[in-house]
N, C-alpha and C positions, 0 to 999 in steps of 0.2 A: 504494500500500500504506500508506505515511504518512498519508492520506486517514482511510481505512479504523478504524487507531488511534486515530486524532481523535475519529473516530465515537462508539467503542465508550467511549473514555476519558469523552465528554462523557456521555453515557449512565449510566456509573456515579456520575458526580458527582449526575448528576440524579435518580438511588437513593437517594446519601446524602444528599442535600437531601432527598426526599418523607421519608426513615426519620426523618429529624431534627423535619422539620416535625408528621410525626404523634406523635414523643416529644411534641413541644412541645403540640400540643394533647389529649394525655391528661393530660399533669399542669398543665394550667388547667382543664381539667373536673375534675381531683379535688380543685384547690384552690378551685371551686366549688361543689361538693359539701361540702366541711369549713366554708366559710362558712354555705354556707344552715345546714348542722346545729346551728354555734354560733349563727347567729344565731336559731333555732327553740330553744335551749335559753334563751337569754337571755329572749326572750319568754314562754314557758312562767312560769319565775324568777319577769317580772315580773308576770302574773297570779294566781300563785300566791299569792304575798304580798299583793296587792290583796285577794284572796279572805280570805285570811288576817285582815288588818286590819277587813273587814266582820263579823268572825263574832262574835257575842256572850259573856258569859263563858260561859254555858252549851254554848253548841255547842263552847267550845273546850275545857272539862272531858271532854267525852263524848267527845274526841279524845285526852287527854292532855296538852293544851297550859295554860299557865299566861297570865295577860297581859302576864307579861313576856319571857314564851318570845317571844311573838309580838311584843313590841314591837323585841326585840332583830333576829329575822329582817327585820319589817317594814322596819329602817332599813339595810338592807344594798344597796348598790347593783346594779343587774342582773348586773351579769358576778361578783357575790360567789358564793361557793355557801355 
């Protein structure tokens, strides 16, 4: 009978090992999920201002932008907003 409880005892441990184990791999997918994002936002950033920097004073009137609007974003590093 002592047998038996061993059994069933080991069994749940090995529940709370798989429940633990899959906690653990959902929140390294979600904290890879929030990297790719940031890291897609940063890239964005820094095309943007690439873009930015290339545009002439005219293109950047017809937008609103001044050249020193642009110079100031232009110098902001990628994770700035």
């Amino acid at each position: 009978m002592s047998t038996l409880k061993a059994k069933n005892f080991h069994f749940i441990e090995d529940m709370d090992i798989a429940a633990l184990v899959f906690a653990a791999v959902e929140r390294v997918e979600a904290l890879a999920a929030n990297v790719n994002s940031v890291f897609g936002t940063w890239v964005r950033r820094s095309q943007d201002r690439r873009m930015l920097a290339m545009m002439s004073e005219r293109m950047l009137r017809d937008v609103g932008l001044s050249p020193y609007d642009v110079e100031q974003e232009v110098a902001k590093y990628f994770w700035q907003k």
